[in-house]
C-alpha positions as CSV (number, residue, x, y, z in Angstrom):
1,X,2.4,-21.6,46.2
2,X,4.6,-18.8,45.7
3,X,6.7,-20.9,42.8
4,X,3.1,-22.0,41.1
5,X,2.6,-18.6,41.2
6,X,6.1,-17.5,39.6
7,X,5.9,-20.7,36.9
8,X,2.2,-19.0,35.7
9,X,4.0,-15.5,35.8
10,X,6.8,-16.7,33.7
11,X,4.9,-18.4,31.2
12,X,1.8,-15.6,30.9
13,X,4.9,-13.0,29.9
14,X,6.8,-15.6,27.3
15,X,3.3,-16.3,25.7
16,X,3.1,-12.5,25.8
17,X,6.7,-11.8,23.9
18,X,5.8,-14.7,21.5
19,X,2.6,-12.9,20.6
20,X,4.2,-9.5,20.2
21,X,7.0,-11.3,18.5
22,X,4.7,-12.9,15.3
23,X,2.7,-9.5,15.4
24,X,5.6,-7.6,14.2
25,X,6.1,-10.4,11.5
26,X,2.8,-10.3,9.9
27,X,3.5,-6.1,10.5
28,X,6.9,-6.6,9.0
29,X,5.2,-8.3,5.9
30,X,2.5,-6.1,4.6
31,X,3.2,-3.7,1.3
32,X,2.5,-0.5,1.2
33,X,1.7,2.1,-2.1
34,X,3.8,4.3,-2.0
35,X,4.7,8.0,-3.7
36,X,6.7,10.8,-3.1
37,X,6.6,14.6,-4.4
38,X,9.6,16.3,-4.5
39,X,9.1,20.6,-4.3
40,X,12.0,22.1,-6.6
41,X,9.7,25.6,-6.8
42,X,12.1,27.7,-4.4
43,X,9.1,27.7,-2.2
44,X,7.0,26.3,0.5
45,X,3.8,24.8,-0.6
46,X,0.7,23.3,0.3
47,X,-0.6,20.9,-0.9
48,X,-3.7,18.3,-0.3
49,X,-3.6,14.3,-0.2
50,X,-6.5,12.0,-0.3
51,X,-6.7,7.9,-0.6
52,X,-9.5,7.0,-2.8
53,X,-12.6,8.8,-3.6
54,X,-14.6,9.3,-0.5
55,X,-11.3,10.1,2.1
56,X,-10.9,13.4,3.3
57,X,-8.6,15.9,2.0
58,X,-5.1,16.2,4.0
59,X,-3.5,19.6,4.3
60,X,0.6,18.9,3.2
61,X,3.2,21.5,3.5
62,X,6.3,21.4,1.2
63,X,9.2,23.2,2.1
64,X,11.6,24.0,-1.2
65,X,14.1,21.2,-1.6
66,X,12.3,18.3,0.1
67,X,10.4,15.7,-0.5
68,X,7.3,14.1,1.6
69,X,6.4,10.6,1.0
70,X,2.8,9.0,1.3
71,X,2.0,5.5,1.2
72,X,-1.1,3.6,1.9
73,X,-1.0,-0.4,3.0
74,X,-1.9,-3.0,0.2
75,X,-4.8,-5.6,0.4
76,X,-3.3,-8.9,1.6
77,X,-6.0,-10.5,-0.4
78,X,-7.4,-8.5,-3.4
79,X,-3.5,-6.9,-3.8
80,X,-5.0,-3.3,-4.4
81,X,-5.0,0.1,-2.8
82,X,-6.8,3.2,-2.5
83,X,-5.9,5.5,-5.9
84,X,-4.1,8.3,-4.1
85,X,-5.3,12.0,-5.6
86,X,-3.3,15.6,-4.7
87,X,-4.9,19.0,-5.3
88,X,-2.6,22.5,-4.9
89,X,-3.1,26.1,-6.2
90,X,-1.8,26.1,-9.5
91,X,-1.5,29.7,-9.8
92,X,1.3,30.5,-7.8
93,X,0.8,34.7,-6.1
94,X,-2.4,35.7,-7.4
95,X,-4.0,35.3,-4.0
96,X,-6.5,32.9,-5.0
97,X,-6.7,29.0,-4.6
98,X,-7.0,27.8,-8.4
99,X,-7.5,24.3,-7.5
100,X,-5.8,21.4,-9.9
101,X,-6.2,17.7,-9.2
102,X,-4.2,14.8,-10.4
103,X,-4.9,11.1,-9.8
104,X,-1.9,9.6,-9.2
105,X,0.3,6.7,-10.0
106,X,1.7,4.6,-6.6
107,X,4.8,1.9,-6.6
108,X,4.7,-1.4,-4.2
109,X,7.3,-1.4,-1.6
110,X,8.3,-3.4,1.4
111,X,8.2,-1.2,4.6
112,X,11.8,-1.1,6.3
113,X,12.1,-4.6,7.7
114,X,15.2,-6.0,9.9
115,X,13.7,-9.7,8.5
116,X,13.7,-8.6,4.8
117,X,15.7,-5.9,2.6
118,X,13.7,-2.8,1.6
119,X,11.6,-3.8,-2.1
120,X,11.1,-0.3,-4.4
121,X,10.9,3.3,-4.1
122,X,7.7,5.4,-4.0
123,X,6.8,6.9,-7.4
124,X,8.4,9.7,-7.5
125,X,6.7,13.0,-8.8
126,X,7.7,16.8,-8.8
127,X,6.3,20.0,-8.5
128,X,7.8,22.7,-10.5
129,X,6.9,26.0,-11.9
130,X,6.4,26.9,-15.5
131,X,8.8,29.2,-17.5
132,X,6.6,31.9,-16.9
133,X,7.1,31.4,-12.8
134,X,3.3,31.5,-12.4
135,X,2.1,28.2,-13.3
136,X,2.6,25.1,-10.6
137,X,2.1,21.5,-12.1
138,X,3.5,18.5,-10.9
139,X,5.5,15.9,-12.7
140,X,5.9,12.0,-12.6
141,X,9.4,11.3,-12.7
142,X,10.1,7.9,-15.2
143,X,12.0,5.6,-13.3
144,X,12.8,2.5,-15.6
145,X,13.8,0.0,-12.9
146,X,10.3,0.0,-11.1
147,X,6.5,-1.4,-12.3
148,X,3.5,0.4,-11.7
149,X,0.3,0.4,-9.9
């Protein structure tokens, strides 16, 4: 009884690795949209992130000098994403919240995989001040290696 008992054991828990096993394959598999802003203002900023028109707005801080990188998975079937939208104060020290939106652009990539190589880079975009030092806007980078969404 006791080895009927150990045979069931043994098989329940290889059943149970092969299952965890192809779950990180189709995981492994799926593309994601990706970008990335880069803050080159001297400051910390914040900034908001939503996917697609009805999300909710995500609070973002930026510290001068790095870069954050959002992505959002990719329809198996239809190959699409939510369109990715950021909003910040473009007035930069006037105490106020001057709101500016963008829609933004998003590149296909692979997410780190020990089955594939990496595919891609987020879109890369910028936020810099004008000349004047008032005036935040943020930039797409051109990249001429990559397609876009």
């Amino acid at each position: 009884m006791k080895r009927i008992l150990s045979t069931i054991s043994l098989a329940m828990a290889v059943m149970l690795l092969a299952q965890i096993a192809a779950q990180a394959q189709v995981s492994c598999g799926f593309d994601r949209a990706a970008f990335s802003i880069e803050n080159r203002t001297g400051v910390t900023l914040i900034y908001y992130v939503r996917w697609g028109n009805n999300s909710q707005w995500e609070k973002k801080t930026l510290k001068s000098g790095y870069v954050n990188t959002h992505w959002s998975l990719v329809d198996g079937i239809m190959g699409t994403s939510p369109t990715p939208y950021v909003k910040f104060d473009r007035i930069g020290g006037d105490g106020n919240f001057t709101a500016k939106e963008h829609r933004l652009k998003t590149y296909t990539i692979d997410p780190i995989c020990s089955k594939r190589p990496k595919r891609g880079e987020p879109k890369h975009y910028v936020f810099r001040y004008s000349e004047n030092g008032a005036d935040l806007n943020l930039y797409a980078m051109r990249e001429e290696t990559q397609s876009g969404n």
